[in-house]
Structure formats: structure tokens, C-alpha cells
N, C-alpha and C positions, 0 to 999 in steps of 0.2 A: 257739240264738238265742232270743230273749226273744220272746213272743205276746201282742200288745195284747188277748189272749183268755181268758188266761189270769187265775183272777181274784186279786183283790187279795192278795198276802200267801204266794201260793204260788213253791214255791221250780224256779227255771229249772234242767235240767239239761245246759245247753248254757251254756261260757262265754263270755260276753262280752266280753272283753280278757286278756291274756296280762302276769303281773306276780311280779315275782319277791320281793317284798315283802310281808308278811305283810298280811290282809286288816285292814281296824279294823274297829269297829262301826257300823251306820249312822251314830249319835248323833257319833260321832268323827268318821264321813266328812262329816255335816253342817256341823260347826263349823269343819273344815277351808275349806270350799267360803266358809263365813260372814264367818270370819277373813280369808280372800284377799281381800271384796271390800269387808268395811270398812276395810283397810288401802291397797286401790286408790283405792277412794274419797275418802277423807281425803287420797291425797299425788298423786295423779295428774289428769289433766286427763281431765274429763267423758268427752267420744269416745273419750279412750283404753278408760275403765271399758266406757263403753258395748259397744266391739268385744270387750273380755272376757267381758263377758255374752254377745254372739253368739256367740262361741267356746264356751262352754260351752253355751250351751242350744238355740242354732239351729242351729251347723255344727261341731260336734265337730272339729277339727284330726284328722289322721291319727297327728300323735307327740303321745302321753295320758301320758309320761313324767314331764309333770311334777304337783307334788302335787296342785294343783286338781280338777286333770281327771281323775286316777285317780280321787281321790274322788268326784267327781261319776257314774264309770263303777262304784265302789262302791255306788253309790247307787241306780241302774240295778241291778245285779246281786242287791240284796235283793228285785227283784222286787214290790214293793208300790209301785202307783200313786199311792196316797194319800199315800203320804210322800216320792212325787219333786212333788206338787203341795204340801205343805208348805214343801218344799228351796225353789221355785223362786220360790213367795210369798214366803218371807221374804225373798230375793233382791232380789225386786221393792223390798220394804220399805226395804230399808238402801240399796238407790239411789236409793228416790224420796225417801226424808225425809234425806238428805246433800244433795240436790239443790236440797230444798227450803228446807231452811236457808241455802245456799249462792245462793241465786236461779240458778240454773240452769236455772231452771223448763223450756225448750226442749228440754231433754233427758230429761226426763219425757214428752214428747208423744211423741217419735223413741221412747224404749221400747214405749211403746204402739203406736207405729205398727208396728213392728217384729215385735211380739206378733201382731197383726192380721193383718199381711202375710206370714205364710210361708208359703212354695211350698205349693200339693196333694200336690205328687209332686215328690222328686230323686234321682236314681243315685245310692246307696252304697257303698260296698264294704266300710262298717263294719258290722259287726252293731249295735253300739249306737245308730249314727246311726237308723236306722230306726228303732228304739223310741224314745229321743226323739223324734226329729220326731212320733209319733202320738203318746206322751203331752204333749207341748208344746201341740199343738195342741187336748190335750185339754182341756191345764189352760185353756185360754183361753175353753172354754164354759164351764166350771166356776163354783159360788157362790166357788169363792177366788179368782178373776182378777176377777169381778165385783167384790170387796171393793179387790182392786189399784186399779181401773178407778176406780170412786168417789173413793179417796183421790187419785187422778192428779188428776179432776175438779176437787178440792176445792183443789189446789195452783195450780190456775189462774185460782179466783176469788178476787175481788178483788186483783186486780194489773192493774195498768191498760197492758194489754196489746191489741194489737190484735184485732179479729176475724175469723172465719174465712177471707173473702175476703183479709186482709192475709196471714194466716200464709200463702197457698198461694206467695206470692211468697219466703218465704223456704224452704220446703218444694222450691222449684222450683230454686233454686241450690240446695241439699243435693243434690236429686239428679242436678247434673251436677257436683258435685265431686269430682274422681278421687282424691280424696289421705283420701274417705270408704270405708268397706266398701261392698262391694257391696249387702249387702242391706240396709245402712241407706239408700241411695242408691234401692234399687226401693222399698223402704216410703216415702219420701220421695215420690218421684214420684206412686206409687198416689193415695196422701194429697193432694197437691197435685190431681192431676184428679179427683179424687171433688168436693174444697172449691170449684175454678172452674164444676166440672157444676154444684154445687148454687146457688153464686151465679147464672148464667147463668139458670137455670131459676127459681130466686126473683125476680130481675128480671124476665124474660118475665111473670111471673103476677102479680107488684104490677103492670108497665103495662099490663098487660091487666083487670085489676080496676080499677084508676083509670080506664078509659075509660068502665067503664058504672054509675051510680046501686044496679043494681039487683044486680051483682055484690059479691058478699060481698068487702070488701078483703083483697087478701093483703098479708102483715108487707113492709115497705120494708128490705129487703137492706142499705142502709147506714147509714151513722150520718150523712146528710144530714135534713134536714127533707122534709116532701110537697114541698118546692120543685123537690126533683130531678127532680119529672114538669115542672114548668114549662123546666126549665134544657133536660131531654131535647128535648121539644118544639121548644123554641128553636133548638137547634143542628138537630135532623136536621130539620126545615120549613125551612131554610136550602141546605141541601145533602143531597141522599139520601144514604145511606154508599156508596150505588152509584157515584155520581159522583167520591166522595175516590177508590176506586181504580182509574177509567177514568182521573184525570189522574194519578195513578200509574204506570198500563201506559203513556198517551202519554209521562210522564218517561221511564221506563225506554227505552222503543223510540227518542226522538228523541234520547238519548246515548248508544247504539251508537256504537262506532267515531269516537269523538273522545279529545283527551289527558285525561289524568287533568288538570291544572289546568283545562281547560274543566269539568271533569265538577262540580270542584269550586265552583266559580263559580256553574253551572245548579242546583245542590244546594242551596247556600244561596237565592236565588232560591226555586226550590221550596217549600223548607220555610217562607218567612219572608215570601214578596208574592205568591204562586200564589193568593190566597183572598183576600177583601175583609175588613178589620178587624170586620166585625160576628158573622163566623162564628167568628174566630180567636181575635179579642182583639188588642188593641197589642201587637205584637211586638219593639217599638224596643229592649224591655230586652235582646232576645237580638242579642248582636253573636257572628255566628259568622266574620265577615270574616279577620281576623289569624289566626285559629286555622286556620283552613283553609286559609288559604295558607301559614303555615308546615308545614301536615301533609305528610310523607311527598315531602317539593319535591324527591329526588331522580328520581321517578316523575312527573314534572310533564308531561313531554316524550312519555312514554308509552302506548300503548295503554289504556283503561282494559280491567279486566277485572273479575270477578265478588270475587276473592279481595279485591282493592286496596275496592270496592266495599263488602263486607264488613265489612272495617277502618277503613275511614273512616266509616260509620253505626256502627259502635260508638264511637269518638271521638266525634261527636256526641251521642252518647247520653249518654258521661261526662262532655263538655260541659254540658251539660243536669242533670244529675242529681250524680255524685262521681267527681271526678275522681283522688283517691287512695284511691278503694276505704274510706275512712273517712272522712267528714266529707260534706256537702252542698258542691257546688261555687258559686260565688260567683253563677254564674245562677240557680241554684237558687233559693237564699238569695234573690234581688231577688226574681224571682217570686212565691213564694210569701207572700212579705213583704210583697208590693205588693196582696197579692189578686188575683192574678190567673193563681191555676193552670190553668185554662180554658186561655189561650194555650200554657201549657206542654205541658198532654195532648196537643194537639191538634197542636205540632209532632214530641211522642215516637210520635203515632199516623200522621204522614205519613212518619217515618224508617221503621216497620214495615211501613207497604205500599211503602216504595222496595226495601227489602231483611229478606226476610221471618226471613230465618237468624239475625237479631241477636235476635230475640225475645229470646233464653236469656240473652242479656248484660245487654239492659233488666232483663229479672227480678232476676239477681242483683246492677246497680244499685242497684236497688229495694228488695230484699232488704238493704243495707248500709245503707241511708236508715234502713229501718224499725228496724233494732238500733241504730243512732247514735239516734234521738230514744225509741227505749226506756224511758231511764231518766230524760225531761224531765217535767215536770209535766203534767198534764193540759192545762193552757189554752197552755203553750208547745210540746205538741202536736199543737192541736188544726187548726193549718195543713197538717202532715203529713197529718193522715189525712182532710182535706176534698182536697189533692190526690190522695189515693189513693182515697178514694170516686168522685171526676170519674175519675182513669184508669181503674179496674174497669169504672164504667160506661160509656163510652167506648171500652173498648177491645172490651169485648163486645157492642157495636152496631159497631163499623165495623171489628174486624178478626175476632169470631168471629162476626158476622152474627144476632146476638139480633132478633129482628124488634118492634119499636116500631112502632104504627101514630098516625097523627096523623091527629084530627078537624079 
């Protein structure tokens, strides 16, 4: 077996894979590895490339039968560190700039993240797997992963793309998408709560600097104006966030044991005339009436239960936000249109405290918003990401409990 101790260039006397094919030369084994993934690259679909990268360099597959992989187990078997961090950079190279040409830009981030996020420790039963994984992880302190890192950097400026708080919402559907790799799916997740830790936290300390003169200001988290300490003020001096979800628990407990159409009924209700217009905004644009009585009317007559309960705050939510998974839905659209996302946050924040499970749907709602107005101009989407600044901060005062204090 190979010894991440051994030092560079020295030859292992334990083999590493078992091949009945004459060995090539590093340089051959390289261009081998090179050839595969400029060829992937050019004809295949980004995630595809992307899982073949993890396959080689994260999670070695158990059958190395085929050309790539031997030669990458080639590559390994020369025993010189420095030239499996050569292999792996160029690697990096020919998927970041296909990517970048191709504006794929998103999947440049997911390599990175991916880089970042590999296990400490996994059970192998490969010999090679273990040497990878510690030289993998090595190249990633390395000045050559720092060079990868920079160019990632550099493909992401200027492209008028959201910011960190926005990407965590598409970060957050990647990582409950099962039809993704696993480990693109935990570096996804990781990534997504590092990016809401740190919003959460920059909030707290811009409103906490904005209360006093003599506190040094911290940077304002989004791309609102200083109005957003007034906007914040406004709403929670109106209602404490303690109080949205005491009439929350009382929704919840006083539709116990009633039919699903009653629940339905008390639901809209809730969400649309529980709260006085100054807190909410005009809610008139949201007709959730027809929709909801046509939902699920075979279950009308029935017990409500938590599952039905469920599914019906996610249909509102795709009410509200997109209802074919691509395009903004037609409330959306008025809302946002009318100015007046405020009322909109604010009824996606009382679907969250009625039913806390659907988080993960809003998100990747959310998450389809943000790639639909993508590729729009700046000023045509600049509606977009004033309502996703109100929801970040909104949600993180009254569903993840950020404390705002009010003079």
C-alpha cells in the first residue's frame, strides 16, 4: 500500500491495483485521465462531468476496469505526490474554463464546494482509496488548489448573480435532490449552512451596530438600502415574532380533529385576515379561495392529518411562488409587480410556522425563482432579489429567531 509518508518520487513496493495491461508512462497515464474529461466535458451535461470528477478523485468506484480510472490508479502507483496534484489541477482547469465559457458558472462553485467538503475519515477497502483521499485533501491546502480557487473566484465576478444569502437557497435544493451524488448533495448542504450561519450572524451585528452612535457599523447583509433597519423596526414593533407563532400553535391546536375542507377554509383565513393590513400589507392580490377548494376535494370529508397538512402548505407555497417548477406563478408576478413583497414574505412566513416540514420545498421554490430571473437584466431583476432580501430577513427574525431589539 502506498504511505502518505513516504516522500515524493519514491517508488511503493506494495501494488496498488491488479491489471493485466501493460503499465503506460505517467505522461500517457495523464493525458489519458485529460482526454476523458475534455471529451466529457464538451458532449455531456455539467453534473454528469461533475459525478465523474467524484468518481475519480473523491470516491474511486470499486471496478477501475475502465481506461480513466486505471490510469488515474497509474498515477497513484508512480508514487510522486507532486504530480498527482499536477493531474488533479489541470483537472480542475479543463472543467472550470469549459464551464466558464459555457456559463455554467454554478458548477464551478459545487466543485469547489466538493473539494472543501471531503470526509476526515471513510472505510475503504481500497488501497488506492486511502491514498487519495489524503493526497486529495492535500492538494486542497496546497499553492496549486489556491491557484484553482482564485480562477473559481474570478469566474464569478462580474456576472450579475446573486449573493451569498441567495445562493444558500439553491445550495439547499441541491442538497435534498436524490437524483444528485451523495457527496455533491452533503458539500451542498454544508455550504448552504455555513452561507445562512453567516447571513444570520451579519444581520444580528448590522442591527446591533445600527442601534448605537457610538458602535462602529457593521456591512448591511443585503442589497436593501439602511431602510431595512427602518422596514425591520416597523414590522417587529407591530407584532413580536413571539406572537406570529403563539397564533400559530393556537391555528394549529384549534384544527385538531376537524375535515380536511374545514381545515382548508381556517387556512386561508389564517394566512390572509389573522393580522391587521399594517403588519401584512393588502392581501387582496392573493386569492387562495378556488385553489383550495379545488385541492385534494376527494379528502374533504376527512380527518385532517399531518401528511394531508403537509401537502396542502406546499401547494400554497407553489401558489405563491411557481407553480410549474419553472417560471414565477401568476401571484408571484402581481406581487412583486405591485411592490408589494412584504405581504408576500409574510404570508410564506405564517405557511412556515403552520407547518414547519415544508421549509425544504419553499427553498427549492425559491431556488427555481432565482435561476428563472438569472439570466434577466439587472433592473428587471431587481424585484426579485428586493423580495428575497425581505424573505432572508424575515425569515431569520421570526422563524430562525435572530434577535432585533427595538428602541
Amino acid at each position: 500500500m502506498l504511505n502518505s509518508s513516504q516522500p515524493a518520487g519514491s517508488k511503493s513496493s506494495h501494488t496498488v491495483f491488479q491489471s493485466d495491461r501493460p503499465l503506460r508512462s505517467l505522461t500517457q497515464s495523464q493525458e489519458t485521465i485529460y482526454r476523458f474529461l475534455l471529451e466529457s466535458v464538451k458532449n455531456l451535461p455539467a453534473e454528469v462531468v461533475l459525478q465523474q470528477f467524484i468518481d475519480l478523485f473523491i470516491c474511486l468506484p470499486k471496478t477501475t476496469n475502465v481506461d480513466h480510472l486505471q490510469a488515474l490508479q497509474e498515477v497513484l502507483l508512480s508514487n510522486d505526490e507532486d504530480e498527482f496534484h499536477n493531474t488533479i489541477k489541470r483537472c480542475c482547469f479543463i472543467l472550470l474554463n469549459n464551464w466558464k465559457i459555457t456559463k455554467r458558472t454554478q458548477y464551478i462553485q459545487q466543485l469547489i464546494a466538493v473539494l472543501e467538503n471531503i470526509p476526515d475519515s471513510q472505510h475503504s477497502t481500497l488501497p488506492a482509496q486511502s491514498i487519495l483521499r489524503v493526497w486529495v485533501k492535500n492538494f486542497v491546502s496546497s499553492a496549486s488548489y489556491a491557484e484553482v480557487k482564485a480562477f473559481a473566484d474570478k469566474c464569478q465576478q462580474g456576472k450579475p448573480h446573486y449573493n451569498n444569502s441567495y445562493k444558500s437557497h439553491v445550495l439547499i435544493a441541491q442538497s435534498n435532490d436524490t437524483r444528485k451524488p451523495i457527496e455533491q448533495r452533503e458539500a451542498a448542504k454544508y455550504e448552504a449552512s455555513k452561507l445562512k450561519y453567516q447571513f444570520k450572524f451579519d444581520l444580528a451585528m448590522y442591527m446591533a451596530s445600527a442601534q448605537s452612535p457610538r458602535t462602529e457599523k457593521h456591512k448591511n447583509p443585503t442589497n436593501l438600502p439602511d431602510e431595512v433597519l427602518r422596514l425591520i423596526k416597523l414590522i417587529v414593533a407591530k407584532r413580536d415574532p413571539a406572537s406570529y407563532t403563539n397564533t400559530a400553535n393556537l391555528f394549529i391546536k384549534q384544527t385538531k380533529n376537524i375535515n380536511y375542507r374545514q381545515f382548508k377554509e381556517r387556512l386561508e383565513k389564517f394566512l390572509l385576515h389573522s393580522s391587521n393590513s399594517s403588519e401584512v400589507g393588502n392581501a387582496s392580490s392573493i386569492n387562495l379561495s378556488k385553489k383550495l377548494a379545488a385541492l385534494n376535494t376527494n379528502y374533504n370529508d376527512k380527518e385532517i392529518t399531518d401528511a394531508l397538512i403537509l401537502r396542502t402548505c406546499n401547494k400554497v407555497i407553489e401558489y405563491l411562488t411557481t407553480e410549474n417548477h419553472h417560471e414565477p406563478s401568476p401571484m408571484f408576478i402581481t406581487l412583486i409587480s405591485q411592490g408589494t413583497p412584504l405581504t408576500l414574505v409574510m404570508v410564506l412566513i405564517k405557511v412556515l410556522l403552520v407547518c414547519k416540514g415544508c421549509r425544504i420545498h419553499l427553498e427549492t421554490c425559491i431556488a427555481e425563482l432565482i435561476r428563472y430571473y438569472e439570466n434577466f437584466s439587472e433592473t428587471e431583476r431587481s424585484k426579485m432579489t428586493t423580495f428575497l432580501d425581505i424573505f432572508n430577513v424575515m425569515c431569520a427574525i421570526y422563524i430562525d429567531n435572530v434577535p432585533v431589539k427595538i428602541n
